[in-house]
Each structure stands twice: as structure tokens, then as C-alpha cells.
TORMARZA-749527 format. One record per atom (N, C-alpha, C): x, y, z; residue in three letters. Coordinates in steps of 0.05 Angstrom, whole numbers, plus 5000, padded with zeros to 4 digits. Atoms other than C-alpha are relative to their C-alpha. Layout:
% residues N
XYZala;...
//
This chain:
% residues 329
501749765000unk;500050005000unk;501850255000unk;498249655003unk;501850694984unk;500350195023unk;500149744976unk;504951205041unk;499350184998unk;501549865008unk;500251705041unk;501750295009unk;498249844998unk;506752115067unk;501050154978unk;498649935025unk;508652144993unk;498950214987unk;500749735010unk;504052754980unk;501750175008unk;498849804982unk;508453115034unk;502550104976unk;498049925014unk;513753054985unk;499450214962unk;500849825033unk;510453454917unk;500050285015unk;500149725003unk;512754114918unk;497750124986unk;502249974996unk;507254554924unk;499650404987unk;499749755007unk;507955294886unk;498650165015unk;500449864975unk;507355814936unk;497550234982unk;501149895011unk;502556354904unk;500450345019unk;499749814982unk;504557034942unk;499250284995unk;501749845005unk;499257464911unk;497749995022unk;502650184984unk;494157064944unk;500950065030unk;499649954974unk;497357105011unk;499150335004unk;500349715006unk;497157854998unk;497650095006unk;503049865018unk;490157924968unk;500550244994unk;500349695018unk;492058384920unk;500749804969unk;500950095031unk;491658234838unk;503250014999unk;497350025007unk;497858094806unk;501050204982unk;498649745011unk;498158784772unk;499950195029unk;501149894976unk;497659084849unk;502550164993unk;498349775001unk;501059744855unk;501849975028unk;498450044966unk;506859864907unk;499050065021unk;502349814988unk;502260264945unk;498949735008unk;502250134994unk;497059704945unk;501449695012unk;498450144989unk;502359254968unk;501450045029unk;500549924977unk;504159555024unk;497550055018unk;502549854974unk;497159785055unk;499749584999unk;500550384994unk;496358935045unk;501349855025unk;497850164972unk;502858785087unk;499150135027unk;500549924980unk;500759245135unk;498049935019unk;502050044992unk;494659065147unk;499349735016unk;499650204991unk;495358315145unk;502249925026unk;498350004979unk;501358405193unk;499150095026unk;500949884976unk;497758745246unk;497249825006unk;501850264997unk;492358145240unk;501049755015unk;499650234996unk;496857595246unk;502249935012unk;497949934987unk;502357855287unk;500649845024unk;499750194981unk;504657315336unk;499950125026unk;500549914977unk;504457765394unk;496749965014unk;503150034993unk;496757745393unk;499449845011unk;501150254992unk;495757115411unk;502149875025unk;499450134976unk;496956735480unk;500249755001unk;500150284997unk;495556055469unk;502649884978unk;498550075010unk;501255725446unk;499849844964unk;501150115026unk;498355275383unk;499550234984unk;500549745010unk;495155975365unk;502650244982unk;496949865009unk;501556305364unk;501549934978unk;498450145013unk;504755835328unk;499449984976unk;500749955021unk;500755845269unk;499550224990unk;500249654997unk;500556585277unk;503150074987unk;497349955004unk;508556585268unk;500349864967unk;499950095028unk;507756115200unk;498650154981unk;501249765019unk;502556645171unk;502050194997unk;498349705006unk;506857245190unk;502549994987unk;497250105015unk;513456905163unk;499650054966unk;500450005021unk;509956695100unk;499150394978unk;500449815004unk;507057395093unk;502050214995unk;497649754995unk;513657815106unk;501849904971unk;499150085030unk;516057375043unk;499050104982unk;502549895024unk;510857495004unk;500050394992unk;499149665001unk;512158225015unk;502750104992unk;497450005015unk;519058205005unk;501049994972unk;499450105020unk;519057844939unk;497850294981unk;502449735018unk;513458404909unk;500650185004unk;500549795003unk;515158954932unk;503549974989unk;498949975021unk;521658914893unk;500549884969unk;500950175020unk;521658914833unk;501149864986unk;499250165004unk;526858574812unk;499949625006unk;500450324997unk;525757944852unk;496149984986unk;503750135009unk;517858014826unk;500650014969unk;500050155020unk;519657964757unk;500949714999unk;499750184995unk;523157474778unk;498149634999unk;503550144992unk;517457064810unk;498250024977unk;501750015021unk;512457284759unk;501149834973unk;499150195028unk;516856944698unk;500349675012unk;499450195003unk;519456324733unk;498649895032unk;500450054967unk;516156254808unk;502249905015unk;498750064971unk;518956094877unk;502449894990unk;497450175009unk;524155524844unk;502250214986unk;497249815017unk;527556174795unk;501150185032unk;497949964977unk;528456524872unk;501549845008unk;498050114974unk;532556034904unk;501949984981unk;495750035011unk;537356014848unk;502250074999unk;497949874994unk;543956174856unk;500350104977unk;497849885025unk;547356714816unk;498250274992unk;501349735014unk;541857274810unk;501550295014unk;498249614982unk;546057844860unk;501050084973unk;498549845023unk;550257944794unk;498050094978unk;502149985032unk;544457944747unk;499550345006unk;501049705010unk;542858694719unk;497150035019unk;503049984989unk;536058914755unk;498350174979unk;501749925023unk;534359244685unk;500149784981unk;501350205013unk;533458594652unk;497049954990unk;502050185006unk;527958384613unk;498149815012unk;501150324991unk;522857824633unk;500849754986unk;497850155019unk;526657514573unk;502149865007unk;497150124986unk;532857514597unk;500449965026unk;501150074971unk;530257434662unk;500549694995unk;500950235017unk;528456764623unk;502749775006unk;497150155009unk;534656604597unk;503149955019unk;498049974980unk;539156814651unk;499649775023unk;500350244986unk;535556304694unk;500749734991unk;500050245006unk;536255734650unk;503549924988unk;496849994991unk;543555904652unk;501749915022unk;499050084971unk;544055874721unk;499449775005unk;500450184993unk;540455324727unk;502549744984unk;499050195018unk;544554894672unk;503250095008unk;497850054979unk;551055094717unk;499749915023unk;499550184972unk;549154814782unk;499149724984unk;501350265005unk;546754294742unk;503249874996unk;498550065007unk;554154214717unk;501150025021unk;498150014981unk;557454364779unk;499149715025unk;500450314989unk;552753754810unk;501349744994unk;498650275007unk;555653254762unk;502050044999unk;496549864990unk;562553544774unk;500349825036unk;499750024975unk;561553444851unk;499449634997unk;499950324997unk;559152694836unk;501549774986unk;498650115018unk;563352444780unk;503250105010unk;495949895005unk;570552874802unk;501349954984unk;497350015028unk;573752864738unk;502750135002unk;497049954997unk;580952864744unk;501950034975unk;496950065030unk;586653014681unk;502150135017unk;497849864995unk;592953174687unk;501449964974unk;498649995020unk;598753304631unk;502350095011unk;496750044982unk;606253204649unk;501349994970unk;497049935029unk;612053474595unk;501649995017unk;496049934987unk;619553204616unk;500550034982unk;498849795011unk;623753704597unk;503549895010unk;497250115003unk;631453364586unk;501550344995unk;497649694991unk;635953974609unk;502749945010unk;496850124999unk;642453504612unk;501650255000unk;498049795012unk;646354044571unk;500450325013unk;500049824984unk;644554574618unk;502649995012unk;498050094976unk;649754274675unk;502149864989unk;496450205013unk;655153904628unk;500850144978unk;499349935021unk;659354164582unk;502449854996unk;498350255026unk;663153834526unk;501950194986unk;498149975009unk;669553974486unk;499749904971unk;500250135032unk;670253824406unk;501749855002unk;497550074996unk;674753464389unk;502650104991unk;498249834995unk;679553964370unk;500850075023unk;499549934981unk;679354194438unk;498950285004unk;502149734988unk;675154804440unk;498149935008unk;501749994986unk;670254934479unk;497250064983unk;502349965018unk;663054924449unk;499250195012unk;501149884994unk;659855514451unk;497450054996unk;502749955013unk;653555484421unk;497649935025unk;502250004981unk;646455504463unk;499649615010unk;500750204986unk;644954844510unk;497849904988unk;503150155001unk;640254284482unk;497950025029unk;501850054984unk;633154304518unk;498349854981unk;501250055020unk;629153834490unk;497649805016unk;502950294977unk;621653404512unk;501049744990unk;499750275006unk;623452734520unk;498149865006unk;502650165003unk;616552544542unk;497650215012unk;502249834985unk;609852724558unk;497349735009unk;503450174990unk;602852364590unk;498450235008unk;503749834995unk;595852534590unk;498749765022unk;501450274986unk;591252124643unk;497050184999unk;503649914990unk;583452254656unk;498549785018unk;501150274988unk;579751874705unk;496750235004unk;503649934991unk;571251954733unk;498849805008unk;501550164989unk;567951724780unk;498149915007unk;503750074996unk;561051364796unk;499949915018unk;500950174974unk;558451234864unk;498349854995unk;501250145001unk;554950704867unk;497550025021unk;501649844965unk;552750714949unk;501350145018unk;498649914981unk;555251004996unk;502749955013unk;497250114998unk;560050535011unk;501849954978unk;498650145022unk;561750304944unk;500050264974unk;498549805020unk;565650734891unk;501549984967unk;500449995022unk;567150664815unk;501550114986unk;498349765006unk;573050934784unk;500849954972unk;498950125030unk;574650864701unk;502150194996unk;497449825015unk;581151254675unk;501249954981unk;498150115026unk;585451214619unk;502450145002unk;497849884996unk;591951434612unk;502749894965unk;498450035032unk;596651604542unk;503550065012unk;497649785007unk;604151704540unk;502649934980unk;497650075018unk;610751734507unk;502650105012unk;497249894996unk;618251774521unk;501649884981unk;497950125014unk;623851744482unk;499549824964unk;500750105030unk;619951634418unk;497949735010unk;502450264994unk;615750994448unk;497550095008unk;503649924988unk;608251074463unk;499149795014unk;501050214983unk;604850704513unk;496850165005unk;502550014988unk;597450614537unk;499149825024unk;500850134975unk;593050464593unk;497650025000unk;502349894996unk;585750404613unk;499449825027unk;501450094970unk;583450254692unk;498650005007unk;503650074993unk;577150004720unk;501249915044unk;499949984967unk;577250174804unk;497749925013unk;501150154986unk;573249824846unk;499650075029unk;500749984977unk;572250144922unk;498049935019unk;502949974997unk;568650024978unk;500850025036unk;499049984971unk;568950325055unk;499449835014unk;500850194984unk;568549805104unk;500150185027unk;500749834977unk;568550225165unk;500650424997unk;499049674999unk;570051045179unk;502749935002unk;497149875000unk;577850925182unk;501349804979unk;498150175010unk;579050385132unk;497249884969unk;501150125020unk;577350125061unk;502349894977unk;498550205014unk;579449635006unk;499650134964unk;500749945030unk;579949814931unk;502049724985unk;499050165029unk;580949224872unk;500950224975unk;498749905033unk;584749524805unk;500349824981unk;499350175023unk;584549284739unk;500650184975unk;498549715019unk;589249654684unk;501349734974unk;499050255034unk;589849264614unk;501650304986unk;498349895023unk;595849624574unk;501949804990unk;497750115007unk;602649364576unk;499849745009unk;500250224982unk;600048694597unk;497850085016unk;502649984993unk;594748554644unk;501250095028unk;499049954969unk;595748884724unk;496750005016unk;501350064982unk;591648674782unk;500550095013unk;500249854961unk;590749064853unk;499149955016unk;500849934973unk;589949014915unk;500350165021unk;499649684978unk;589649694954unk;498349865029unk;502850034974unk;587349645032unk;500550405015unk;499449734987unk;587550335069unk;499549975034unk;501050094977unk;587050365148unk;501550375019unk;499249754979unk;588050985198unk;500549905023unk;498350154976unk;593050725253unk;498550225022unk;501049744969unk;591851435306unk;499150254981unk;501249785008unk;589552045295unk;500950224976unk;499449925025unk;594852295252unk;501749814978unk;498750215013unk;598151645229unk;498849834978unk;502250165015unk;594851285168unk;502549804986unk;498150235007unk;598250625131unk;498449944967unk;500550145028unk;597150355055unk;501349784995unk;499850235015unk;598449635025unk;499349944972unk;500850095021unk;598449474957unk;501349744994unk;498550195016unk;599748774924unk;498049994972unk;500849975028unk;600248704845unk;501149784988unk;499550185014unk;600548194798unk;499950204972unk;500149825022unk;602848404735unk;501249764982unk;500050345023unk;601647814676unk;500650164969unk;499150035026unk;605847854612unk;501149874990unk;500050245016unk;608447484560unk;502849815013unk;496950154995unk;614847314602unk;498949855026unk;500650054974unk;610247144658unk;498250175017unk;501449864986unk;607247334725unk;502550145019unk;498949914989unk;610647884756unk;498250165030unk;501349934970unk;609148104840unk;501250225010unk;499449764996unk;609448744868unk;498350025025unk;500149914977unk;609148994939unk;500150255007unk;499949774991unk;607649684967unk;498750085020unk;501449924982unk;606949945034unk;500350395001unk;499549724993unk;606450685056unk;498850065032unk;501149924975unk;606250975125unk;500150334997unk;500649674998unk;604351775128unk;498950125026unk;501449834992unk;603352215180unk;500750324999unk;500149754999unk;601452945195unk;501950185020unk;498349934974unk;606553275224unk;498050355006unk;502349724991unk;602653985222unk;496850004984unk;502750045015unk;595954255198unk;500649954962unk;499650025017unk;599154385127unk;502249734987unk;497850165011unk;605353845114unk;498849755012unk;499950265002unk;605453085110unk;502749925003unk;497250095008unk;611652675116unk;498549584994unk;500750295013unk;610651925085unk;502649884995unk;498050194996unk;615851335085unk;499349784985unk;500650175029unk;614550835017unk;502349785003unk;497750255003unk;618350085010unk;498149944980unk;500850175026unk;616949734948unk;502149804997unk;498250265010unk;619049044928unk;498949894978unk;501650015028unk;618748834864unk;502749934983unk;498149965016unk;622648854802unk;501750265004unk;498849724998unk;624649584817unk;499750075038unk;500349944981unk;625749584889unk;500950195012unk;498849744993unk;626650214933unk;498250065024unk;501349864961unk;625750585011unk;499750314988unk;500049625006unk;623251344994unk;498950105027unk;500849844971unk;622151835051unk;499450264976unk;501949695011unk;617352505029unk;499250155012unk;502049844986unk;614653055054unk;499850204977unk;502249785026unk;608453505017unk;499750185032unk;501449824995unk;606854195039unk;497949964987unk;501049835016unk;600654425020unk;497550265005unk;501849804995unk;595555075023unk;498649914982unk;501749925016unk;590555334987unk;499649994977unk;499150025027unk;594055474925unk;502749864994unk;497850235008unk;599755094926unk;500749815012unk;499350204983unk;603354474941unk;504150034993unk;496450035002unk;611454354957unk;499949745010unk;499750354983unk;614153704964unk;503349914986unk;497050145007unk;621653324967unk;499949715003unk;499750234993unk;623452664974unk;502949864991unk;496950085001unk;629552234978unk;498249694990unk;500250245011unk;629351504943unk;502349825001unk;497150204999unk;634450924954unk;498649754988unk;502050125014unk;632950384904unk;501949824982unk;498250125013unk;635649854861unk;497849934972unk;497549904993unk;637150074809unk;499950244993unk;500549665000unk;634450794815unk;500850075032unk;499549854975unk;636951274869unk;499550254991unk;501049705019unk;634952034863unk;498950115022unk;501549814995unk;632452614893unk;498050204987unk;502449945022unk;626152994866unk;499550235016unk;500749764990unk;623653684890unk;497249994974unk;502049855017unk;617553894854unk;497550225015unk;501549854991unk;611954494864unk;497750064973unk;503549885032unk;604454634836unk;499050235013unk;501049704988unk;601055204842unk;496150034986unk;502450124996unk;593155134836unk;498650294980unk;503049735012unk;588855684780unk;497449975015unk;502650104995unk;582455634813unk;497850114980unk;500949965017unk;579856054768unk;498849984978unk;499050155040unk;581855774701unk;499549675012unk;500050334996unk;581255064742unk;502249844985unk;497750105000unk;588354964727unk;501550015014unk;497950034986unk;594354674754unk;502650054990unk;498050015007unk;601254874741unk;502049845011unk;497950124994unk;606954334758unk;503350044993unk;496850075012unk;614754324756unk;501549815024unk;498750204984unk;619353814783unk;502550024989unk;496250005003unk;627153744791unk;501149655000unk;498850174978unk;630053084797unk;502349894995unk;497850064999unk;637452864802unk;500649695013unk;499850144985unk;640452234818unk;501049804976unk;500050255016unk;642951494788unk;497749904981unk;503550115019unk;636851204732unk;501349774988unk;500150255004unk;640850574726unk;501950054980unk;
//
């Protein structure tokens, strides 16, 4: 049987002429002697008995709206083109108050068709990023001919690679989360691809598990767990199988991170694997930017890395640069 609760839920168009009693060509004048009048009727002071009162305070509320929205005229064209639903939408303070009922119109179905876009923004978070290395060897070394002069000519800089990634996500429930990405790149003249299908799902408030599955270079399997040790201490686990034509290759990664202040992190990384390595990190970050270093000991990479972004909010861009020095085998 049907919950007869489910009327409660149909929005119900307010009519705030009618509250008034005045015509909907009512003059300012005739708008005021209305508020006045009705306000000194239904004025919650009048009344003693509490129930009384109380429906006394939902007249006079509804009323002092109703007056509000009419007697200017901006929000009553408003109202008059699109009712109650065109007030609550965000974005009219900027709007002209010599507008049209037109562009009254159109300006609403503007606004509306940006929160509509900033909804599926907030539920999907679409993520890209785009990374250019920039080979600046020739900066820091210099070379001899073989005559024995010194070269003088300008320092090669040249891109030796770049990646694009995109990911978006779909909640499912509450607990469970939905992640597809893809990811392009190239170095050194080779091109590679990727496409990942994420799998989450919270098992309590301090801890959850995510499956990965990423078909490019061969097939890779995940297992992420997440867990919050204390209050500023949190831990990560990953194990990976990674199946190609030479075989099944296993991969290990833990991470421990905590907060040393409100803005910085410091994090401590081991990986075992084909490329094994101990990194120690620490990220600043604010508002608009992030800083971050880290040291790496690794077989058979060793290196230090510096890099800093800096956040457009504006433009909803990110700017990146990174340094990094060290052994690459």
C-alpha cells in the first residue's frame, strides 16, 4: 500500500499574491497597505495560546515573504516569469536589475544548467592531468670538440616525454565507489597506453579496500587496503600481479604517512618488486599550492626529486614543475 506521506513530498507552488490579496498587477502602494494590514492581524504577539501562536508565526513569516518578493521589483519579475524555484537560484545578485522578463528567462536557464554542471562535477570528480619531461642535461655539462675547444653554442633542451591521464567517477552507494581512467604516453619516441577500471568500497570510517584492473602493457591486478592507525598516522598496502608474455610478475607496496602539522605530511614508501626502493617524502600544501621533496634509495634507481604546483582556481588549472637528480640505472 501506498504511504500517504508521499504527497508531503510534491512541491507545492507558493502563490504570494494570494497570501497578499492583491491582483497580480497590484500597485506598490497597494502592496504595502496589504502587508500592513495583514501583519497587524496575524502578528504573533496577539495571541496567548501557544498552538495559536504558532500558526500565527507561520502566517506572519509566510507573509513578510510574500512582501519581500513583490515589493521589489526585481525579485517580482523574477517570480512572475519563473516562480518560487527561479528565487532560490543561485547567481541572480550579479544579474542586471534592468533585465527583461526575457532575459530574466534565459539568465535563469543558465543558472540553472550550471549548478546542474557543477552537480555532476561534485559526483563524477573528473580528474586530468598532463606531464612534459623536459631533458635539460646540457644545461649542467659541458663538452669539448674534438679539436679541443670549447662549444659555445646555446644548451640542448629538449621534451623527452609527455602523459595525459583522465579518470571519473560513479558512486554506486555509499560505501561503494567506481573509478574508470585512461591514461596516454610517450618517452623517448615509444608510446604506451592504459585503461583502469577501480573498484572501492568503505568497510568502516577509518579503513577501506579498493580492487584495480589496468589492461595496457600486459594485464595488472590490485589490491589496495587503506587503514587509519591514530589520529594522525594512516598506513597503505598494495599487492600486484602484473601478467605478461614473460610471465607473472609480484609487486609489493606499503606506505606509512603522517601529519606532522595542519599543512605538511611526511610519508615513508618500500616497494619490492622488480624495481625495488625505501623513499622518505614530505608534501606541503595550502590553498594554492603544494611543495614537496623526497629522497629515494632503490635498486637500480636512486634520486632526489623536488617538485611544486601552484593551483588556477579560476581557470581550474594546475601548474606543475619538478627537479629530479640522481642514478636512473
Amino acid at each position: 500500500m501506498e504511504d500517504d506521506n508521499d504527497d508531503s513530498t510534491v512541491a507545492i507552488e507558493e502563490d504570494y499574491y494570494t497570501f497578499l490579496n492583491v491582483p497580480r498587477n497590484a500597485s506598490n502602494e497597494e502592496i504595502i497597505n496589504a502587508y500592513r494590514r495583514l501583519s497587524i492581524l496575524y502578528h504573533p504577539d496577539k495571541h496567548v495560546d501557544p498552538v495559536r501562536k504558532k500558526d500565527a508565526e507561520l502566517l506572519f513569516h509566510k507573509i513578510k515573504k510574500a512582501y519581500e518578493v513583490l515589493i521589489d521589483p526585481h525579485k517580482r519579475a523574477i517570480y512572475d516569469n519563473l516562480g518560487t524555484s527561479g528565487l532560490e537560484t543561485q547567481g541572480w545578485e550579479i544579474v542586471q536589475r534592468t533585465k527583461t522578463p526575457q532575459e530574466i528567462r534565459e539568465e535563469y536557464e543558465r543558472l540553472a544548467r550550471e549548478r546542474e554542471e557543477r552537480r555532476l562535477q561534485q559526483r563524477t570528480n573528473p580528474r586530468g592531468n598532463v606531464t612534459v619531461n623536459i631533458n635539460a642535461t646540457e644545461l649542467f655539462a659541458q663538452y669539448d670538440d674534438e679539436d679541443g675547444y670549447e662549444d659555445i653554442g646555446l644548451p640542448l633542451v629538449e621534451i623527452s616525454g609527455m602523459s595525459i591521464s583522465q579518470s571519473v567517477e560513479a558512486p554506486l552507494t555509499l560505501r561503494n565507489n567506481l573509478t574508470i581512467g585512461g591514461a596516454l604516453s610517450t618517452q623517448n619516441g615509444t608510446g604506451t597506453g592504459s585503461l583502469t577500471l577501480a573498484a572501492k568500497r568503505l568497510l568502516e570510517d577509518n579503513k577501506w579496500v579498493e580492487l584495480d584492473l589496468s589492461v595496457g602493457d600486459g594485464v595488472v591486478l590490485g589490491l589496495k587496503h587503506f587503514r587509519t592507525l591514530t589520529r594522525r598516522v594512516f598506513g597503505t598496502g598494495t599487492l600486484q600481479f602484473h601478467f605478461t608474455n614473460s610471465g607473472i610478475h609480484t609487486g609489493i607496496e606499503t606506505t606509512f604517512a603522517m601529519q606532522l602539522d595542519e599543512h605538511t605530511m611526511g610519508y615513508l614508501t618500500y616497494k619490492a618488486g622488480l624495481q625495488s626502493s625505501m623513499t622518505s617524502s614530505i608534501a606541503h600544501n595550502t590553498e594554492n599550492a603544494h611543495v614537496g621533496a623526497a629522497l629515494t634509495l632503490g635498486i637500480p634507481h636512486s634520486f632526489i626529486s623536488l617538485n611544486y604546483a601552484y593551483n588556477f582556481k579560476e581557470q581550474k588549472l594546475k601548474l606543475r614543475t619538478a627537479l629530479k637528480a640522481g642514478t636512473f640505472g
